[in-house]
C-alpha positions in Angstrom: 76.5 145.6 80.1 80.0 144.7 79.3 81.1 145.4 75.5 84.2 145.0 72.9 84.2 146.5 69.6 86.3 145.6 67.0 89.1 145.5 69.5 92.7 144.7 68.5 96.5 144.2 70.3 99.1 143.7 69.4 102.5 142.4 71.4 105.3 143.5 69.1 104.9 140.9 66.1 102.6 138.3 68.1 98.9 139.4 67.1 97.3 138.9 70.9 93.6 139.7 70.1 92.3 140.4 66.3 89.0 142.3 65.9 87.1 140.6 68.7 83.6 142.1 69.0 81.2 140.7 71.9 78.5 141.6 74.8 77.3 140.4 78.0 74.1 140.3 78.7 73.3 141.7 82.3 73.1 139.0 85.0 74.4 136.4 82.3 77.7 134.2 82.5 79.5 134.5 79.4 82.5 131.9 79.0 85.9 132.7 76.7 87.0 129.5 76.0 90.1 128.4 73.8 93.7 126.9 74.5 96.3 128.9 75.5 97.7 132.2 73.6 93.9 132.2 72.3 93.7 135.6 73.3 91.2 135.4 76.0 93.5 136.6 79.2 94.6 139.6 77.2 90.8 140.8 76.4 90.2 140.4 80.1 93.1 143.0 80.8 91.8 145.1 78.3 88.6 145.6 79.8 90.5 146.1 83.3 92.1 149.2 81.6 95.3 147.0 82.8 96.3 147.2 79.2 95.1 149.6 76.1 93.7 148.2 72.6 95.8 149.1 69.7 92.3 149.3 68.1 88.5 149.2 69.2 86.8 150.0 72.3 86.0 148.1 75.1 83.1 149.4 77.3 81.0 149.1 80.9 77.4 150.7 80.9 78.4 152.5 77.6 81.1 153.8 78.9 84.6 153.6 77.1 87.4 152.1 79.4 90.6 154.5 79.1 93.3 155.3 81.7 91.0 158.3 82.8 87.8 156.6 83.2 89.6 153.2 84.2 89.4 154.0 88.2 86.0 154.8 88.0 85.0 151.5 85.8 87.1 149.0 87.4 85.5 149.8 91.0 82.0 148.2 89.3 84.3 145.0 88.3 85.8 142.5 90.6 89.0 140.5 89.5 89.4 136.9 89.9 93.2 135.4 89.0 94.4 131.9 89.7 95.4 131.0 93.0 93.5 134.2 93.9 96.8 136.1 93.5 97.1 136.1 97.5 99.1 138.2 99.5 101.1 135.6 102.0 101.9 137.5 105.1 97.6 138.7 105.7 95.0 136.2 106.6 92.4 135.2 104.6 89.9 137.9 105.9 92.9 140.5 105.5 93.2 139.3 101.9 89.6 139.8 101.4 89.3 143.3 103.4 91.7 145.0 101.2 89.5 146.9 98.2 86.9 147.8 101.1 89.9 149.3 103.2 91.0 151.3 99.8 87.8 152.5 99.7 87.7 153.8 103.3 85.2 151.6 104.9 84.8 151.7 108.6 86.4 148.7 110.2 83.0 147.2 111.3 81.6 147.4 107.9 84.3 145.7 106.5 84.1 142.9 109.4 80.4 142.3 108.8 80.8 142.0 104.9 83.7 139.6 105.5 81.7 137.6 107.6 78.6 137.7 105.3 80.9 136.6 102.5 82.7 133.6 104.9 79.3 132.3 105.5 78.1 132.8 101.7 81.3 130.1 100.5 81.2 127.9 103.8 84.2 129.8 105.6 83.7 130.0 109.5 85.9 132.5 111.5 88.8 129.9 112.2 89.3 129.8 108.6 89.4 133.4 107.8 92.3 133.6 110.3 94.7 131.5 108.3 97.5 132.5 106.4 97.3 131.7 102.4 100.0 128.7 103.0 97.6 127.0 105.8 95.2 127.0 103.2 94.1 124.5 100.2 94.2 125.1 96.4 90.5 125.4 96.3 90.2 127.5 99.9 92.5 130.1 98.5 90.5 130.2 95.2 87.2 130.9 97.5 89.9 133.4 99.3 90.4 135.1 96.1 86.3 134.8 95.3 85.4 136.5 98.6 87.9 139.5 97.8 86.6 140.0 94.6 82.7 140.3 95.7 83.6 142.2 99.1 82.4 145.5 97.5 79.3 144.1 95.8 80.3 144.7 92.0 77.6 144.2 89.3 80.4 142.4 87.0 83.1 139.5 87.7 85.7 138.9 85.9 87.5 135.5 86.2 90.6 134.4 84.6 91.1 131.0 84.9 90.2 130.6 88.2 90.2 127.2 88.4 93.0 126.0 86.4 95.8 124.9 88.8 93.1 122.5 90.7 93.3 119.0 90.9 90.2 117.9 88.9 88.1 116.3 92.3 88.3 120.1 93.6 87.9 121.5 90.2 84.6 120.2 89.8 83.4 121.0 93.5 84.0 124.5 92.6 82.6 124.5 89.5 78.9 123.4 91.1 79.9 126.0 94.1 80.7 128.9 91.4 77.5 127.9 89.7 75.2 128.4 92.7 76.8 131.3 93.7 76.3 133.1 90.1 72.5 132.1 90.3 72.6 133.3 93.9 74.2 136.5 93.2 72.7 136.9 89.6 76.4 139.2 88.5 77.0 139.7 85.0 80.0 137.4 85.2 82.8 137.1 82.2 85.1 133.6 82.4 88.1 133.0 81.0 88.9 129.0 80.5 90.3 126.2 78.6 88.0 123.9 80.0 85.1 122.6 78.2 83.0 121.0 81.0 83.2 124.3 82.8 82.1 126.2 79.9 79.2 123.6 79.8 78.2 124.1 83.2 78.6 128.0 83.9 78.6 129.6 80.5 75.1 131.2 79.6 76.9 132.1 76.0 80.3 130.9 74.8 82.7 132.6 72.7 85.7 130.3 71.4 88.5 131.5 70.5 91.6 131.1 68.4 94.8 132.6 67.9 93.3 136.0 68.8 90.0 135.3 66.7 86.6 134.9 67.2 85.7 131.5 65.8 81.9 131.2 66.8 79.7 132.5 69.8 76.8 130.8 71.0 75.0 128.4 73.4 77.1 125.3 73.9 74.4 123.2 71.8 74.7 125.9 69.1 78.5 124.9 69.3 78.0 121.4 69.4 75.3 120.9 66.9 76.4 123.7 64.4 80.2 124.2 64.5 81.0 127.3 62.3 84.6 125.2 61.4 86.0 122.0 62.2 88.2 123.7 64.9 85.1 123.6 67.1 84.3 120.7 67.1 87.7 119.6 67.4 88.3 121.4 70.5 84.9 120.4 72.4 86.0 116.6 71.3 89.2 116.7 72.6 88.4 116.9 76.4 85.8 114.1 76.2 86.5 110.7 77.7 87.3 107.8 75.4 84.9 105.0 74.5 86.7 102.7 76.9 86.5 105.4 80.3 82.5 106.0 79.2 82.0 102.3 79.0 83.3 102.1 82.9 80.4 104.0 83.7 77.3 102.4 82.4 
């Protein structure tokens, strides 16, 4: 189970995160969702260890992440940034081979996982021999996907992964990241601004606002029972207008 408690930070005066208490349930998709400077990236990072709460604790099995447990910790959690935060000069399949490599799997373990994982997301062998620049927006995400699951972590962490798509690829990988979740069944944590991919992945949502905790809940708990206007305001806002839905009938 992933946990915060109570967990505060602060970035000299700007308040990034302000007592934020949550869990994830094992094998669930829980969705952060809020507009930018919400505070969602920066409780991701906290539970990386990649940055330290001024106060609280953030936790993995019980276990409270600090820079001497965070090695330890972070090897049961794989990272998903936008773009897939790609090194350009390796392939695809040197891109995704890198944790197992730190690690010190034998070259023909790692091969076979890579393989495994290339036929999971629809990637044959041509395409794991391309360079990040031969590849797509979305490939690169599925890039960044593979390398994340290549040593089989319980937990994933995404942080809007599929922001800088265009929205026809957007929503193909929104059904793709959907299978693969119920496939996988990972406890899975997702940062995102986007409602309709909160609706569609997010088993629990937490929206957040200027570092708060506004409500938590199922989607229809959020839509039915908004704790403040703010919700309902921000689940509105991405909805077509009367005139697009009408197009559609």
């Amino acid at each position: 189970m992933i946990a915060v408690r109570h967990v505060s930070k602060r970035f000299g005066t700007t308040v990034a995160v302000d007592d934020v208490s949550l869990e994830v349930a094992p094998g669930t998709t829980h969705v952060l969702l809020g507009s930018s400077g919400s505070g969602k990236s920066t409780l991701l990072r906290i539970l990386l260890g990649l940055v330290g709460a001024d106060a609280g604790e953030a936790l993995v099995d019980g276990e409270r992440v600090t820079p001497a447990t965070r090695h330890r910790l972070v090897g049961r959690m794989g990272y998903v940034v936008q773009e897939g935060g790609l090194y350009p000069h390796l392939t695809a399949a040197g891109n995704i081979a890198l944790p197992a490599e730190t690690v010190g799997w034998p070259p023909d373990r790692i091969a076979r996982r890579v393989a495994a994982l290339g036929e999971l997301v629809g990637f044959d062998a041509g395409m794991l021999r391309r360079y990040p620049a031969e590849l797509s927006g979305g490939e690169r995400q599925r890039v960044g996907l593979m390398r994340a699951l290549v040593l089989d972590p319980p937990r994933l962490l995404l942080d809007e992964p599929l922001g800088a798509l265009d929205p026809i690829v957007r929503a193909d990988l929104q059904r793709e990241l959907r299978r693969l979740f119920a496939v996988l069944g990972k406890t899975v944590m997702l940062v995102t601004h986007d409602v309709r991919e909160a609706v569609l992945l997010g088993s629990r949502i937490t929206v957040m606002r200027a570092g708060r905790v506004v409500q938590q809940g199922t989607f229809a708990e959020l839509a039915h029972k908004p704790s403040e206007p703010f919700v309902t305001e921000f689940l509105s806002a991405q909805a077509p207008p009367p005139e697009l839905r009408a197009l559609f009938r």
